[in-house]
C-alpha positions in Angstrom: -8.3 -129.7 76.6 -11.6 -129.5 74.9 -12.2 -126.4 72.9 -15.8 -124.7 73.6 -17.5 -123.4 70.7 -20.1 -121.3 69.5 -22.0 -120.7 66.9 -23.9 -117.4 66.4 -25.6 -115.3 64.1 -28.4 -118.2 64.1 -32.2 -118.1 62.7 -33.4 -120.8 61.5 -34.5 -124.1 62.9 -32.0 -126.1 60.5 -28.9 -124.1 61.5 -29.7 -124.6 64.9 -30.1 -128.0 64.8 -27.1 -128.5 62.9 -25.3 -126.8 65.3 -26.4 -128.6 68.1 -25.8 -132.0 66.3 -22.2 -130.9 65.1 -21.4 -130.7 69.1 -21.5 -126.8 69.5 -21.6 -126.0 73.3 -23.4 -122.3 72.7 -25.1 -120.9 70.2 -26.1 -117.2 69.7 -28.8 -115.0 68.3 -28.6 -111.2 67.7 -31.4 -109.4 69.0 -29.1 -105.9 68.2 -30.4 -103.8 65.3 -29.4 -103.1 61.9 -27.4 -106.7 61.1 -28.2 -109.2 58.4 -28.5 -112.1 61.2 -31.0 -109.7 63.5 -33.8 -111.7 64.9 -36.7 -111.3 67.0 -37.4 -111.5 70.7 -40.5 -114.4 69.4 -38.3 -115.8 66.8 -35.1 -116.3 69.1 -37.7 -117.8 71.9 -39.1 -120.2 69.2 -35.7 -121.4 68.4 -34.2 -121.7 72.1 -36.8 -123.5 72.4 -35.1 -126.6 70.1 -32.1 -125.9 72.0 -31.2 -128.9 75.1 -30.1 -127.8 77.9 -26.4 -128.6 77.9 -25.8 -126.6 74.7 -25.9 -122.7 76.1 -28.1 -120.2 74.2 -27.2 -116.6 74.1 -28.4 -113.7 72.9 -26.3 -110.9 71.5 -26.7 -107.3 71.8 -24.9 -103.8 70.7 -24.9 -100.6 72.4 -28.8 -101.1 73.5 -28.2 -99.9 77.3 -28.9 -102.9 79.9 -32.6 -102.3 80.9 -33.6 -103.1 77.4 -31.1 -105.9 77.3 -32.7 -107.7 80.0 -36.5 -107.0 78.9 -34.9 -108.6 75.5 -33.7 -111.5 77.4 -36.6 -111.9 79.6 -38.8 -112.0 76.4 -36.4 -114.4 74.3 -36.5 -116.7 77.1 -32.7 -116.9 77.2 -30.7 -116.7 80.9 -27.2 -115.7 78.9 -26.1 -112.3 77.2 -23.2 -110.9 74.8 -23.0 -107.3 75.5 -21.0 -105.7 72.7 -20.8 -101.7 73.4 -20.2 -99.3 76.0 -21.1 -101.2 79.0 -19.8 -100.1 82.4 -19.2 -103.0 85.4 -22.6 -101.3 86.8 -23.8 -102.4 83.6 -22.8 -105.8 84.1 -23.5 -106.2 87.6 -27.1 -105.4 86.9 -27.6 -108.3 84.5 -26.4 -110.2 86.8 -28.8 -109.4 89.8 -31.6 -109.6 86.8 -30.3 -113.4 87.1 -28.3 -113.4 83.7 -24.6 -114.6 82.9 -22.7 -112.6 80.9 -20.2 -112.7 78.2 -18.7 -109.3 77.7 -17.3 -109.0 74.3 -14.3 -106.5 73.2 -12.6 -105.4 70.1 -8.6 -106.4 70.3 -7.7 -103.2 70.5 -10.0 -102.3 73.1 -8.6 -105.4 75.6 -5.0 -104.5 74.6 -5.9 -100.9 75.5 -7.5 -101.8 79.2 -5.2 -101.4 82.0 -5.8 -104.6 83.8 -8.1 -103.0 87.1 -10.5 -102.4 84.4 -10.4 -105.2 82.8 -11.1 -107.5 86.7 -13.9 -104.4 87.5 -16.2 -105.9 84.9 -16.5 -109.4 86.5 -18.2 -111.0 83.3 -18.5 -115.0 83.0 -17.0 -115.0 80.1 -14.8 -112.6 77.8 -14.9 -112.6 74.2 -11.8 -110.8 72.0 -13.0 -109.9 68.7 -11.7 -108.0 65.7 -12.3 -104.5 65.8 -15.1 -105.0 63.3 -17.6 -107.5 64.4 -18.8 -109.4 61.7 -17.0 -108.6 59.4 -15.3 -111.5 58.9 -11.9 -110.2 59.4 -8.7 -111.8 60.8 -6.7 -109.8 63.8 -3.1 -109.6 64.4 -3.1 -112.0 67.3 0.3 -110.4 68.9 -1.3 -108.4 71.7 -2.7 -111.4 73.1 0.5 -112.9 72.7 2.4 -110.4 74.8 -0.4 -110.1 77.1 -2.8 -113.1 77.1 -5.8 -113.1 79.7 -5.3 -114.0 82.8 -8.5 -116.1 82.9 -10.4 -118.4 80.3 -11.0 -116.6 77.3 -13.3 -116.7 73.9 -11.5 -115.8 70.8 -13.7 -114.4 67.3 -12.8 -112.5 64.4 -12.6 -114.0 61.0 -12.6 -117.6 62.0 -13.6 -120.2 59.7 -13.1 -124.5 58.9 -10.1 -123.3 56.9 -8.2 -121.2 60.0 -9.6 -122.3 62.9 -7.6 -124.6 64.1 -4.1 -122.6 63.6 -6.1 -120.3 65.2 -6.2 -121.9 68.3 -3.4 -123.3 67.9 -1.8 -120.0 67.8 -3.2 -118.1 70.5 -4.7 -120.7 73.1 -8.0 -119.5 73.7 -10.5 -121.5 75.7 -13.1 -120.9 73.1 -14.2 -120.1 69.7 -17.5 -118.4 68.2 -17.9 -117.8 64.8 -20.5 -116.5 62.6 -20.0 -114.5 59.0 -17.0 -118.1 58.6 -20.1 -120.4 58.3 -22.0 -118.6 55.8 -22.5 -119.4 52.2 -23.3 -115.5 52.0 -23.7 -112.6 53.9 -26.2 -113.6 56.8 -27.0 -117.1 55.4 -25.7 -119.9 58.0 -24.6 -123.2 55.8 -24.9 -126.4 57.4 -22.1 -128.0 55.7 -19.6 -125.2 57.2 -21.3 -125.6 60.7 -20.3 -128.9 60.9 -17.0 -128.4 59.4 -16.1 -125.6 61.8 -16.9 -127.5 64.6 -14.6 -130.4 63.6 -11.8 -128.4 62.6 -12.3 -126.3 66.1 -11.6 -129.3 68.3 -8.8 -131.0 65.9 -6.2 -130.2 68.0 -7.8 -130.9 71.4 -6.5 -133.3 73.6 -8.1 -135.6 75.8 
């Protein structure tokens, strides 16, 4: 099984293209407020804009309600969101008639938390488990996962870089990665080398 990954927390054309040519299948740009890696809605459209269309581009956002999510969208160009906050399946169905796939992220704590009715009520694309700290570049106790692993394809972030990534997967068998703070040379600034080293080590352990 091929591992997807993605790489997030981009802004500048040389860490995008470096992710693209390192084989990432996503990468992702915060359009929430008040992080190091924030972006705007003309800078993330200038950069998806270098992105092909096989590689998925995605933008990010916190607790912004979904109206301004989707003018966000709309305005970076992009057709994919992360919503990381308070979002409600109405929430989610919403993007979705605006035409937007959705990757609904939650803290590990949160997902172990969910009784699982909630958890099919949100009908994301795609479902990211993160530390309870985004960004932060913190490692989870994987064990709720591993006495109650998601009963559909899964993205797995939190403290992933080259060095853990593959035990990582290894580990807990997630059908994805994203990573963003664990390919930074410091706080907010992507490094190329580590891009293309965290790919790598991401797929080690695939099989064909």
């Amino acid at each position: 099984m091929r591992t997807w990954v993605k790489i997030c927390g981009l802004s500048t054309p040389e860490t995008v293209d470096a992710a693209v040519e390192a084989g990432a299948d996503a990468v992702g740009f915060v359009l929430a407020e008040g992080s190091p890696r924030t972006v705007d809605a003309a800078t993330v459209r200038e950069l998806a804009a270098r992105v092909p269309e096989h590689v998925e581009a995605v933008g990010v956002f916190r607790g912004q309600g979904v109206e301004r999510v989707i003018e966000l969208a709309r305005a970076s160009g992009l057709s994919t969101v992360q919503l990381h906050g308070d979002e409600s399946p109405a929430d989610v169905a919403a993007a979705h008639a605006a035409g937007l796939r959705v990757v609904r992220a939650v803290d590990v704590a949160t997902y172990a938390a969910e009784p699982e009715e909630s958890r099919v009520a949100f009908r994301e694309d795609l479902l990211l488990i993160d530390a309870v700290t985004p960004g932060a570049g913190a490692v989870f106790d994987g064990q709720p996962l591993l006495d109650a692993p998601p009963h559909r394809e899964w993205v797995l972030a939190g403290g992933l870089d080259p060095e853990n990534v593959a035990a990582r997967v290894a580990e807990l068998r997630p059908a994805g990665v994203d990573v963003s703070s664990g390919v930074e040379s410091s706080r907010g600034v992507k490094s190329v080398a580590l891009i293309r080293e965290f790919v790598a080590a991401a797929r080690s352990g695939d099989t064909a």
